[in-house]
N, CA, C, O and CB atoms as a CASP TS submission, in Angstrom:
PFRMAT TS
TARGET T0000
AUTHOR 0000-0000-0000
METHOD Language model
MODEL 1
PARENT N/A
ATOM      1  N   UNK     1     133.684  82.316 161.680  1.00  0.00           N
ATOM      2  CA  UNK     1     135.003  82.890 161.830  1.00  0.00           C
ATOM      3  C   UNK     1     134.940  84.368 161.420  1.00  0.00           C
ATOM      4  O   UNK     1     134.437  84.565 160.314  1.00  0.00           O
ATOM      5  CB  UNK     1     136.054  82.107 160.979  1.00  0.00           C
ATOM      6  N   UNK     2     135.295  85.285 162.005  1.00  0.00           N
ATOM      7  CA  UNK     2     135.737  86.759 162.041  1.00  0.00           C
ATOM      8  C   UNK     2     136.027  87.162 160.674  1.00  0.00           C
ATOM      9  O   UNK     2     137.096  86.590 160.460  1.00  0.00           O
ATOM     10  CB  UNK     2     137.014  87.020 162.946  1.00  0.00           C
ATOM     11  N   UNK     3     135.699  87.844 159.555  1.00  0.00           N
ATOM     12  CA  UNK     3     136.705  88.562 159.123  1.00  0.00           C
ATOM     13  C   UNK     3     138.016  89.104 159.593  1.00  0.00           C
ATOM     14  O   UNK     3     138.088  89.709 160.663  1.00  0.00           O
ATOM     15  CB  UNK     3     136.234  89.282 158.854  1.00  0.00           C
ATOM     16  N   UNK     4     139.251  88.869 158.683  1.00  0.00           N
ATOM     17  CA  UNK     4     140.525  89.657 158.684  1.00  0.00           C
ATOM     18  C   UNK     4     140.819  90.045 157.181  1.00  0.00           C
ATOM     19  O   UNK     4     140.138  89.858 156.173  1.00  0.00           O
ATOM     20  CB  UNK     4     141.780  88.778 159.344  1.00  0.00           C
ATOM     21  N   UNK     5     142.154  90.695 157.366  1.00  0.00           N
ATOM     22  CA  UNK     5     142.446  90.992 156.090  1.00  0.00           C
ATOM     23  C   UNK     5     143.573  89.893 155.597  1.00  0.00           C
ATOM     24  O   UNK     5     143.779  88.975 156.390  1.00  0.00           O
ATOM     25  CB  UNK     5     142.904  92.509 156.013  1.00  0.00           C
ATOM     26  N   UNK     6     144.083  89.895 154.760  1.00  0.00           N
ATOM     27  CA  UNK     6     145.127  89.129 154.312  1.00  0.00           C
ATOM     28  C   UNK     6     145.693  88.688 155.695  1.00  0.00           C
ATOM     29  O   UNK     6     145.503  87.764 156.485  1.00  0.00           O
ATOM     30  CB  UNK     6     146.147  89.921 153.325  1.00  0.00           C
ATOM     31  N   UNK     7     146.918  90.417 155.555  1.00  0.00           N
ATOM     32  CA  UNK     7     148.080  89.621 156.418  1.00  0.00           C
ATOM     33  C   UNK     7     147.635  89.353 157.406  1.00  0.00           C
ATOM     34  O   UNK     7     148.420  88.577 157.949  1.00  0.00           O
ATOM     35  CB  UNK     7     149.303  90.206 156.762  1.00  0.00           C
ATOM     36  N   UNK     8     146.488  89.597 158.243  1.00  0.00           N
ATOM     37  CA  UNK     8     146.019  89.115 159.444  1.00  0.00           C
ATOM     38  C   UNK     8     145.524  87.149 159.345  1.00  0.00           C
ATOM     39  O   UNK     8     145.979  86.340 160.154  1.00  0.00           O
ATOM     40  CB  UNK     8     144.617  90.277 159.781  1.00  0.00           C
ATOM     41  N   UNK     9     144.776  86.844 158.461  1.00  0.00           N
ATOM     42  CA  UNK     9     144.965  85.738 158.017  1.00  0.00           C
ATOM     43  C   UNK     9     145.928  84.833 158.406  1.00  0.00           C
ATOM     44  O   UNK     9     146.036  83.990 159.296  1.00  0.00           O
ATOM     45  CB  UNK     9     145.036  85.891 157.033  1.00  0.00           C
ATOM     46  N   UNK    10     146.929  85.443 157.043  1.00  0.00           N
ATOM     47  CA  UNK    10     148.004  84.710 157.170  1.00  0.00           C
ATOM     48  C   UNK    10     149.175  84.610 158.528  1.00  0.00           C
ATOM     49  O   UNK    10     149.949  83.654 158.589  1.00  0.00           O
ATOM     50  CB  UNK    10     148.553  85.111 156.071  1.00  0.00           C
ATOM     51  N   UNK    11     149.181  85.624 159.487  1.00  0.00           N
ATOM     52  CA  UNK    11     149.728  85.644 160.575  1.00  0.00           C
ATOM     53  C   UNK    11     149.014  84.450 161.439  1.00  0.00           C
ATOM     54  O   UNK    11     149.634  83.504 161.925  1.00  0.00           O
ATOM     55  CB  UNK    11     149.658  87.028 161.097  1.00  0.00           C
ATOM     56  N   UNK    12     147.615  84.655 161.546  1.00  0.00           N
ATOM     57  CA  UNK    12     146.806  83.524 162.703  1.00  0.00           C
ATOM     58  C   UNK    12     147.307  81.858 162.189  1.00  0.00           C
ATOM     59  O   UNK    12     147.303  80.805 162.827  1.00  0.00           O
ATOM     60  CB  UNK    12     144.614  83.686 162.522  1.00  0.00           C
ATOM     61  N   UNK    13     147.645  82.107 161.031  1.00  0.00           N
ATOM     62  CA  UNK    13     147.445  80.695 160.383  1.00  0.00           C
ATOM     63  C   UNK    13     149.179  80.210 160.653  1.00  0.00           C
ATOM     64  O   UNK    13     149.546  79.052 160.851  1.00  0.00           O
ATOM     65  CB  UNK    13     146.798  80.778 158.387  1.00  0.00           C
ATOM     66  N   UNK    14     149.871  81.152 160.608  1.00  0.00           N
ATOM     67  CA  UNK    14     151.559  80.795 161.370  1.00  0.00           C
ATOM     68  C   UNK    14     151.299  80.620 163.040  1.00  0.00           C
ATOM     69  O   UNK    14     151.807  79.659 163.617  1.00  0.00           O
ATOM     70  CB  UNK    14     152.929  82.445 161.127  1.00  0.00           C
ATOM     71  N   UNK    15     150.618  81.436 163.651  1.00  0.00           N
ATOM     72  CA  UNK    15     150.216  81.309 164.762  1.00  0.00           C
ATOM     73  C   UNK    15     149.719  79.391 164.957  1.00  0.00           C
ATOM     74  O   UNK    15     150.160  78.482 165.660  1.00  0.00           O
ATOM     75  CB  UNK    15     149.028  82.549 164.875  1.00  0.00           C
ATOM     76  N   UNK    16     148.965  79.457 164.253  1.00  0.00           N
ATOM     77  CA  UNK    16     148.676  78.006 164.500  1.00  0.00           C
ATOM     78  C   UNK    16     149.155  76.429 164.336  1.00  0.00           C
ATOM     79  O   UNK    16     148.848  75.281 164.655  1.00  0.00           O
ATOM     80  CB  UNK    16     147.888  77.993 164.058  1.00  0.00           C
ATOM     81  N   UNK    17     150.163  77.236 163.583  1.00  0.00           N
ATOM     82  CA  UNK    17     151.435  76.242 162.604  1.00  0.00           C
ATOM     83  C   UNK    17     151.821  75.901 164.411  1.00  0.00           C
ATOM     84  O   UNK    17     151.619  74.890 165.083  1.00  0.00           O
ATOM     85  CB  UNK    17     153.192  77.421 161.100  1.00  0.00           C
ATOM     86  N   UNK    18     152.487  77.329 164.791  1.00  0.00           N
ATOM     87  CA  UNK    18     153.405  77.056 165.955  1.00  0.00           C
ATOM     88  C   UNK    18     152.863  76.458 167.069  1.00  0.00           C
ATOM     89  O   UNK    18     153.784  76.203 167.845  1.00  0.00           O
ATOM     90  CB  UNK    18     153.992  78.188 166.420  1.00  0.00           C
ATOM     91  N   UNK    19     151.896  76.148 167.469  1.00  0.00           N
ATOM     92  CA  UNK    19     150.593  75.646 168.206  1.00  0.00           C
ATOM     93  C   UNK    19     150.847  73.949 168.290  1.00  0.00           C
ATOM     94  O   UNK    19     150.905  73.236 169.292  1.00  0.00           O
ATOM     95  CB  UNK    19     149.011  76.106 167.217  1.00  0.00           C
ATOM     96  N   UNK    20     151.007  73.498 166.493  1.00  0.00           N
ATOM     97  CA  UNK    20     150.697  72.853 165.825  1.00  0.00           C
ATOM     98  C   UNK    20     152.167  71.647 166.446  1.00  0.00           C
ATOM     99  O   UNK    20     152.106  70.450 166.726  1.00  0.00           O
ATOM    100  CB  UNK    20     150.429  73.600 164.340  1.00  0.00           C
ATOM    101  N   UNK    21     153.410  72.648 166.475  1.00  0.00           N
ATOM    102  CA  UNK    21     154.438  72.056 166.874  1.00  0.00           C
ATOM    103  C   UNK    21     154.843  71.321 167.938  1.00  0.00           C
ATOM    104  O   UNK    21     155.845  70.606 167.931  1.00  0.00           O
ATOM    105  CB  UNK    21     154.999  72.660 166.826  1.00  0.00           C
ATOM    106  N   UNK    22     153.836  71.521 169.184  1.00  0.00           N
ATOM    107  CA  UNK    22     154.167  71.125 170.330  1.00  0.00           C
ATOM    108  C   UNK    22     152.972  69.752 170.172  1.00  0.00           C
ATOM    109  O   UNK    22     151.770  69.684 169.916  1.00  0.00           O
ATOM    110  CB  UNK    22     154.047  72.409 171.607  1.00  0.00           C
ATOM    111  N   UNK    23     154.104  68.730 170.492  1.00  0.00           N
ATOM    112  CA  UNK    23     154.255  67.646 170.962  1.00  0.00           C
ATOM    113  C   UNK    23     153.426  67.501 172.196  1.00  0.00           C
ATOM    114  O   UNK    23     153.406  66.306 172.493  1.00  0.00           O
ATOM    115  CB  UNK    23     155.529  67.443 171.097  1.00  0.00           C
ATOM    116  N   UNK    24     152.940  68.003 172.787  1.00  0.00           N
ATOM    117  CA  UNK    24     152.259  67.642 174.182  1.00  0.00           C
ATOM    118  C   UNK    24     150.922  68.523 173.499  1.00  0.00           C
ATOM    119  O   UNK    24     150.178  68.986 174.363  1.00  0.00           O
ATOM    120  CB  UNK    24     153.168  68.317 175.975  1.00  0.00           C
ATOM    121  N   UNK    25     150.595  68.761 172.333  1.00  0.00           N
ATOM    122  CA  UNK    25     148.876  69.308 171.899  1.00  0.00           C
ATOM    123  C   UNK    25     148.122  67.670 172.001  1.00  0.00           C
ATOM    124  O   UNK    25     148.540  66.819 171.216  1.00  0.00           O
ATOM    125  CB  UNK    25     148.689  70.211 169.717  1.00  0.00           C
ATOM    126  N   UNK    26     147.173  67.352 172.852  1.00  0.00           N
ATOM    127  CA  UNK    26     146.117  66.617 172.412  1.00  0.00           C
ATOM    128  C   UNK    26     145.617  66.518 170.897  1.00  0.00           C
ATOM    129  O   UNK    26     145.194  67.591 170.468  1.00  0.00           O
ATOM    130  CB  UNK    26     145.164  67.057 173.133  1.00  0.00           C
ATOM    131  N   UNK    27     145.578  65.388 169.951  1.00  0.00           N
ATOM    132  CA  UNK    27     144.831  65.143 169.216  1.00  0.00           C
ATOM    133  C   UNK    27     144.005  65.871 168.730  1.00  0.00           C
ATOM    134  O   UNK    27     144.135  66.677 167.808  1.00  0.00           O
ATOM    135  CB  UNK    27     144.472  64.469 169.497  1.00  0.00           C
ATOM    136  N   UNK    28     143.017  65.581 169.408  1.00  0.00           N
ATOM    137  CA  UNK    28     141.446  66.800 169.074  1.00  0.00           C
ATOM    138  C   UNK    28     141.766  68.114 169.143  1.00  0.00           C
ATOM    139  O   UNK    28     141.273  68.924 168.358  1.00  0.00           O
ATOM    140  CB  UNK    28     140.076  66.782 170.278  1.00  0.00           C
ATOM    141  N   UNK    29     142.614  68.452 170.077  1.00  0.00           N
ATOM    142  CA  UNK    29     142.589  70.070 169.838  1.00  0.00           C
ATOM    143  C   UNK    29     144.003  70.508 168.260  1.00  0.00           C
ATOM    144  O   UNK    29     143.911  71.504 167.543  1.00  0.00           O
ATOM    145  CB  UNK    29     143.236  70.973 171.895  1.00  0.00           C
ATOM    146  N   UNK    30     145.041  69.512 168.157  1.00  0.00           N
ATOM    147  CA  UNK    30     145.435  69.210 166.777  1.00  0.00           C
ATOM    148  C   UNK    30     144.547  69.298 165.830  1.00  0.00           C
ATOM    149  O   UNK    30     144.784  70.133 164.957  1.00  0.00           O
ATOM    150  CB  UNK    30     145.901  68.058 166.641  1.00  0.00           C
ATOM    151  N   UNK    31     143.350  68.527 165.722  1.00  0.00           N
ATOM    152  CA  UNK    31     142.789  68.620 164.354  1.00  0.00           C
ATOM    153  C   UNK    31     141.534  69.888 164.524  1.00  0.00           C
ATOM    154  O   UNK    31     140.699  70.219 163.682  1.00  0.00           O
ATOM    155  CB  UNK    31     142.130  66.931 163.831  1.00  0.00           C
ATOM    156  N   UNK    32     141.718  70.369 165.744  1.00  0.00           N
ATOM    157  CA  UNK    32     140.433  71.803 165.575  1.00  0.00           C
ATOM    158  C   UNK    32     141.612  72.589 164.912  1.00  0.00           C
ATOM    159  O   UNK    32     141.347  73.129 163.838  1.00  0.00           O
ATOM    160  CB  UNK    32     139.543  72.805 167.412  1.00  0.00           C
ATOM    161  N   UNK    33     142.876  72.723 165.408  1.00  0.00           N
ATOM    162  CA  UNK    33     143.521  74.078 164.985  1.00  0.00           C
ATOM    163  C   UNK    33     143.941  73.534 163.872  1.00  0.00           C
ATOM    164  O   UNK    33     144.326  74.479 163.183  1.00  0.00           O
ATOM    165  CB  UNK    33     144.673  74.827 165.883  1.00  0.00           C
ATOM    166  N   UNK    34     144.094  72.528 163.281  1.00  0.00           N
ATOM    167  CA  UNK    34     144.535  72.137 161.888  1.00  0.00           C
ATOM    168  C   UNK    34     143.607  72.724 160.821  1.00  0.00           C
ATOM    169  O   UNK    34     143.940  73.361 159.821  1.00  0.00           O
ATOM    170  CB  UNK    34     144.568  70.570 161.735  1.00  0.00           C
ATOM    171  N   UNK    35     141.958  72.270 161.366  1.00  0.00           N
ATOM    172  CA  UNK    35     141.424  72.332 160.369  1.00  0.00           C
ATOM    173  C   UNK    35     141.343  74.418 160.438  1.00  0.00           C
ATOM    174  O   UNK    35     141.613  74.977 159.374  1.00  0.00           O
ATOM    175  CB  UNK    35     139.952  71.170 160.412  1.00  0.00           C
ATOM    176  N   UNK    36     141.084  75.080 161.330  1.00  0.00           N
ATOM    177  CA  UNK    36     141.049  76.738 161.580  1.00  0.00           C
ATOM    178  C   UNK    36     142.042  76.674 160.640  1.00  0.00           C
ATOM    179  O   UNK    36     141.766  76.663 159.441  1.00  0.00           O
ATOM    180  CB  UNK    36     141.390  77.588 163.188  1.00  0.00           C
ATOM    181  N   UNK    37     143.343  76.624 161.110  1.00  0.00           N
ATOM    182  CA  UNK    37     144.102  76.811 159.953  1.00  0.00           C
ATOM    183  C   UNK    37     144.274  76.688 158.619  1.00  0.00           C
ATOM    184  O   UNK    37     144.903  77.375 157.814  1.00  0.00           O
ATOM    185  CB  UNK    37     144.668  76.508 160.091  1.00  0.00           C
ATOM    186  N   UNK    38     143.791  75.964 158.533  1.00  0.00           N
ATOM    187  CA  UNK    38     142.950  75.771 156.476  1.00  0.00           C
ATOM    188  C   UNK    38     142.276  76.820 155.976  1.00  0.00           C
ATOM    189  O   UNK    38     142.495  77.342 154.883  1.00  0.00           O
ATOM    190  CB  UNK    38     141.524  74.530 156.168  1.00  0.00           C
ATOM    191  N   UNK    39     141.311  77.196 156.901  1.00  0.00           N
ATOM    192  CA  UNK    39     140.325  77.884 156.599  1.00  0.00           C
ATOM    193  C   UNK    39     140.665  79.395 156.438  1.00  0.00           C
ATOM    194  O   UNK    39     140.066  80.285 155.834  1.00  0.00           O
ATOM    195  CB  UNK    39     139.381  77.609 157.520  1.00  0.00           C
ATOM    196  N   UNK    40     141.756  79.407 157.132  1.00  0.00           N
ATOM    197  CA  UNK    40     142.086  80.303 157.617  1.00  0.00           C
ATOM    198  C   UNK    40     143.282  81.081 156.025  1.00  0.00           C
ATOM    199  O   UNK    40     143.323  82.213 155.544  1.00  0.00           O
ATOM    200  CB  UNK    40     142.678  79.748 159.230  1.00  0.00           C
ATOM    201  N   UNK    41     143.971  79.936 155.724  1.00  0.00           N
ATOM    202  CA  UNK    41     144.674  79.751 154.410  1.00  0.00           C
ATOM    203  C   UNK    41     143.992  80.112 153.154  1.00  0.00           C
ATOM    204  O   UNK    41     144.205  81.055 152.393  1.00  0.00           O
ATOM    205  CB  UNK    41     145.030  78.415 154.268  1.00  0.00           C
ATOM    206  N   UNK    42     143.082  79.109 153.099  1.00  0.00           N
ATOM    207  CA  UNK    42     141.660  79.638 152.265  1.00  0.00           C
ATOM    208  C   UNK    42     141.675  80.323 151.146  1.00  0.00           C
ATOM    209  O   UNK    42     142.049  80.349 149.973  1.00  0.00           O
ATOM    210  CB  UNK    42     140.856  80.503 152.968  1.00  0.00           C
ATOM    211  N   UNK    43     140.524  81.444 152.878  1.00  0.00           N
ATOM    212  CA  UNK    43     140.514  82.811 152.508  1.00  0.00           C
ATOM    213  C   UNK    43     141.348  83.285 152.358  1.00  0.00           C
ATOM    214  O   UNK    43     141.334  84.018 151.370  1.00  0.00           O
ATOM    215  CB  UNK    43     140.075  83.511 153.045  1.00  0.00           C
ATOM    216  N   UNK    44     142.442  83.248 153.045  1.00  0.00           N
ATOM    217  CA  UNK    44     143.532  84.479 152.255  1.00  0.00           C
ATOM    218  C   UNK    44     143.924  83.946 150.906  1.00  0.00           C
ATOM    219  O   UNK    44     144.371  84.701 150.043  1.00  0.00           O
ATOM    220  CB  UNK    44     145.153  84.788 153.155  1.00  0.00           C
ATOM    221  N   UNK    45     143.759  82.631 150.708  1.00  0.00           N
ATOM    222  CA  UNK    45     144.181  82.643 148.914  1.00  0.00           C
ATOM    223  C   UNK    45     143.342  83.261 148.127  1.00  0.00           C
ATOM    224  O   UNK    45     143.736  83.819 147.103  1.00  0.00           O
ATOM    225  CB  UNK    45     144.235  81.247 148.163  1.00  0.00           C
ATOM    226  N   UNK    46     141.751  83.242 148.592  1.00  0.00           N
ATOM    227  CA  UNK    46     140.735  84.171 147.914  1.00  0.00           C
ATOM    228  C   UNK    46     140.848  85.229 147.955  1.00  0.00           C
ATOM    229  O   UNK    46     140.246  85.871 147.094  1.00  0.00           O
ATOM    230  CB  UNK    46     139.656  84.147 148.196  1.00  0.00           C
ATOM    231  N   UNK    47     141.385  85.712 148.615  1.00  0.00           N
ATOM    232  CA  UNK    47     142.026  87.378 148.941  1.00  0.00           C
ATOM    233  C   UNK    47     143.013  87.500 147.974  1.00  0.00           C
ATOM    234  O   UNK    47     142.836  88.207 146.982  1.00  0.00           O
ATOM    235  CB  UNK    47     142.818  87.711 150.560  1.00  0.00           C
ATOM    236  N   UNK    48     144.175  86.793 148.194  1.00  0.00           N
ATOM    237  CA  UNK    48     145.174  87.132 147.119  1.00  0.00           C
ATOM    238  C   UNK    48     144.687  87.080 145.433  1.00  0.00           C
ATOM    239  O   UNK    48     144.943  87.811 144.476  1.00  0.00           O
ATOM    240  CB  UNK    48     146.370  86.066 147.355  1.00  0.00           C
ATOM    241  N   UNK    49     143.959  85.984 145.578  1.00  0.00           N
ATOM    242  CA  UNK    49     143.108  85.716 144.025  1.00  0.00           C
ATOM    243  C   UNK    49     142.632  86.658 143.552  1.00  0.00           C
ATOM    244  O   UNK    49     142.859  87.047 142.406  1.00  0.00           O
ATOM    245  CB  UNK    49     141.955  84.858 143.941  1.00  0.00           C
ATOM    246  N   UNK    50     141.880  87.192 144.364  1.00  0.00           N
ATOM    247  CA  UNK    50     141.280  88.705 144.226  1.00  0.00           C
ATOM    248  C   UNK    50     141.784  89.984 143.618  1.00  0.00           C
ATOM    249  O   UNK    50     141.415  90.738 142.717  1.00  0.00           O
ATOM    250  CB  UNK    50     141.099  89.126 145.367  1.00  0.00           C
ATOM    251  N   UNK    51     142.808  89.923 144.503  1.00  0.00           N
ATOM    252  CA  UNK    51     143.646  91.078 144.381  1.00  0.00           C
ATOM    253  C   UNK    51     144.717  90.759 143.113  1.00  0.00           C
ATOM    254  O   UNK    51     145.311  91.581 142.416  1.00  0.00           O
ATOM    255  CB  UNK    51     144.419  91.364 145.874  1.00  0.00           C
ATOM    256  N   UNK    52     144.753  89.521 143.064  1.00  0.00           N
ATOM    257  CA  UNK    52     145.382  89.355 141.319  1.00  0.00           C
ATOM    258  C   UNK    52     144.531  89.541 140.562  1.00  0.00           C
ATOM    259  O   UNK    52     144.931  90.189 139.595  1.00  0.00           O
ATOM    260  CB  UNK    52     145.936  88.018 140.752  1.00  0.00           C
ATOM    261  N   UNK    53     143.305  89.227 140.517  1.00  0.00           N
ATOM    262  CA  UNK    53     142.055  89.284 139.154  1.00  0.00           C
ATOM    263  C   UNK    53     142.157  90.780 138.835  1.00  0.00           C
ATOM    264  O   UNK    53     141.975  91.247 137.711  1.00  0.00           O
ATOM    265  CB  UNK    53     140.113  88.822 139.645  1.00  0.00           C
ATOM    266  N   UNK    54     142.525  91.617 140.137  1.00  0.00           N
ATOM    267  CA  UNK    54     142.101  92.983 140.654  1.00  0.00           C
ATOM    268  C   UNK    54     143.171  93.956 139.691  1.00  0.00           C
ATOM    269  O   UNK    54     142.945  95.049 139.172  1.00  0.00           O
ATOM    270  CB  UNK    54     142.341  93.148 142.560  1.00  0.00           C
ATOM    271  N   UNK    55     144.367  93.151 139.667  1.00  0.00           N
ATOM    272  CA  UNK    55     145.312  93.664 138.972  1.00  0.00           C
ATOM    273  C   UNK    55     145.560  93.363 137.690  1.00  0.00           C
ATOM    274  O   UNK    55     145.939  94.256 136.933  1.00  0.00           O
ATOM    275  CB  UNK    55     146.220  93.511 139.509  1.00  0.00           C
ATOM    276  N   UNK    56     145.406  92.203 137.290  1.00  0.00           N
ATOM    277  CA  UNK    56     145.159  92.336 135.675  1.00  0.00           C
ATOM    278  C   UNK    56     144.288  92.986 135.136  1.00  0.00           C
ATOM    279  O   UNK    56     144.568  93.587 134.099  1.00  0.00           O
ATOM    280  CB  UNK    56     144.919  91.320 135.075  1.00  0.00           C
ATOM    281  N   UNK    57     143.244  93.039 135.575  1.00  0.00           N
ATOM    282  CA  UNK    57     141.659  93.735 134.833  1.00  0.00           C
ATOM    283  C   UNK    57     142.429  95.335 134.809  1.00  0.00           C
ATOM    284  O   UNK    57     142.307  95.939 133.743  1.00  0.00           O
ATOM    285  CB  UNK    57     139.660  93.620 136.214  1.00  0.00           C
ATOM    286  N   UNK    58     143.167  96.002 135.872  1.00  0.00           N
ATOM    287  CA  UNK    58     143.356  97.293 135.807  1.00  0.00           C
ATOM    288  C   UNK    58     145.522  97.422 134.750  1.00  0.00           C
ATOM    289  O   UNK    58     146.193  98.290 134.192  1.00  0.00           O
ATOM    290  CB  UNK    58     143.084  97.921 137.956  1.00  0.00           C
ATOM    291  N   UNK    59     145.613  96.369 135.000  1.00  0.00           N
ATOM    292  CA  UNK    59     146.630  96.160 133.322  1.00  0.00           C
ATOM    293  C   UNK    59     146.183  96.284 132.128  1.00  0.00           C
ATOM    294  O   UNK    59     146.505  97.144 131.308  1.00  0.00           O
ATOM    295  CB  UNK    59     147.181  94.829 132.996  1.00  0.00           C
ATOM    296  N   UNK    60     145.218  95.185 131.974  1.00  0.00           N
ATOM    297  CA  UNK    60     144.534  94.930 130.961  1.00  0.00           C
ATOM    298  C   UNK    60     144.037  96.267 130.370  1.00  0.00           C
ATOM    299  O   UNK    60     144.546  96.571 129.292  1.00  0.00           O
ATOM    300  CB  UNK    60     143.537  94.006 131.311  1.00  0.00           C
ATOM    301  N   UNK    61     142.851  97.376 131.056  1.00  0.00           N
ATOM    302  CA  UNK    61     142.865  98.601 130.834  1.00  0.00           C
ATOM    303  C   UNK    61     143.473  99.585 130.757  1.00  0.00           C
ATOM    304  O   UNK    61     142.948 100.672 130.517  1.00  0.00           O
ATOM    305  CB  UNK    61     142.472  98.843 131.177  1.00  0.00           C
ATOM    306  N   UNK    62     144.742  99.404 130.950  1.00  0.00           N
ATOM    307  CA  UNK    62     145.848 100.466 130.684  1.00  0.00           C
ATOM    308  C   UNK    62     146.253 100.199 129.104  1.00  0.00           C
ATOM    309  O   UNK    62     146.329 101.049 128.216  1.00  0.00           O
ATOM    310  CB  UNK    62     147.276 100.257 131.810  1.00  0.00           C
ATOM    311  N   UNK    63     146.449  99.029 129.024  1.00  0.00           N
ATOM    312  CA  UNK    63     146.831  97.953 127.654  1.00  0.00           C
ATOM    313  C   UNK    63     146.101  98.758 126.809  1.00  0.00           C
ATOM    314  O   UNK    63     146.566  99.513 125.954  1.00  0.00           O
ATOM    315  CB  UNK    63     146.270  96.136 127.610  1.00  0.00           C
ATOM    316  N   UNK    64     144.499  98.501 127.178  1.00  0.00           N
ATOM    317  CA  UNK    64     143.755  98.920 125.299  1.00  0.00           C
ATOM    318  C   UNK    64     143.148 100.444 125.776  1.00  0.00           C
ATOM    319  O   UNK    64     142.039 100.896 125.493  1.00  0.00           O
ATOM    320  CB  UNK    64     141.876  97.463 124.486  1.00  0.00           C
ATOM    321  N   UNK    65     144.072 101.008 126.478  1.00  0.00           N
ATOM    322  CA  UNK    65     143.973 102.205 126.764  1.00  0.00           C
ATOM    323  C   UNK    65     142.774 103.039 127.231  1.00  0.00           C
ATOM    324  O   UNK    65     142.351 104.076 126.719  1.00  0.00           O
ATOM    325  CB  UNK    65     144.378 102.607 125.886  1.00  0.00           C
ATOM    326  N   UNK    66     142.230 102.269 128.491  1.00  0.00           N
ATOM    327  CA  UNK    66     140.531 102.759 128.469  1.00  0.00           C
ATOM    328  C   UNK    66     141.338 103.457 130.431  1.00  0.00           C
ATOM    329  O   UNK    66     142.108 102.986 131.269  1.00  0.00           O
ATOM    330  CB  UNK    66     138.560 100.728 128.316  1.00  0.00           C
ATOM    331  N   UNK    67     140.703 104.473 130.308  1.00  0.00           N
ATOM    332  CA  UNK    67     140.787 104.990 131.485  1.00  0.00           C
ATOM    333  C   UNK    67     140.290 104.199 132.750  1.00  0.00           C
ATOM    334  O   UNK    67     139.223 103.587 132.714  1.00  0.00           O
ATOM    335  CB  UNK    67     140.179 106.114 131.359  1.00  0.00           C
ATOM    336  N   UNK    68     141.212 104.230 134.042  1.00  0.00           N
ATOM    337  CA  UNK    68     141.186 103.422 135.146  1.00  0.00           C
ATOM    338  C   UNK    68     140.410 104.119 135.949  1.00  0.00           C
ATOM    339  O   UNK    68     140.271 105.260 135.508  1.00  0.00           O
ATOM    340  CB  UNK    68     142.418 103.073 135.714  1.00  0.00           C
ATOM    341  N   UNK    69     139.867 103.943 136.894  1.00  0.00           N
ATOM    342  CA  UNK    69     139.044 105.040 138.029  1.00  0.00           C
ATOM    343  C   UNK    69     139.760 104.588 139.350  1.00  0.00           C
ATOM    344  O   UNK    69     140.104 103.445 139.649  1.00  0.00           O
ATOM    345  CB  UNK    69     137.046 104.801 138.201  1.00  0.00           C
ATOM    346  N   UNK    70     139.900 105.699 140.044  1.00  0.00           N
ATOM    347  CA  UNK    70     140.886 105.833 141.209  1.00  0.00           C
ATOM    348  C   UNK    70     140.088 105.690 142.078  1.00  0.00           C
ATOM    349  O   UNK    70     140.445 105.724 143.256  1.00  0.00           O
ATOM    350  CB  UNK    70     141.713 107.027 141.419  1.00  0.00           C
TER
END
């Protein structure tokens, strides 16, 4: 699967929700885009995870007052 960024992620993965809705999807192609869509969820939680670890560590250094790098 491709790299994206977050919101790209998370857009394909609504994309697939709506996919997901129609009643006339075959089975098998249901559980391919079910499972893409997981995956797809995932990573962007590892992304967001990230970008939270990303933001405390640069709190945290403001806290005991150690200079941040831009």
């Amino acid at each position: 699967m491709e790299k994206y960024d977050f919101e790209t992620k998370v857009e394909a993965a609504k994309k697939i929700m709506e996919k997901l809705m129609d009643p006339e999807i075959p089975l098998e192609e249901s559980v391919k885009l079910y499972k893409e869509g997981m995956a797809l969820l995932k990573e962007a939680g590892e992304i967001l995870e990230k970008a939270k670890l990303e933001v405390e560590t640069i709190e945290k250094e403001e806290i005991d007052g150690e200079e941040v790098p831009v």
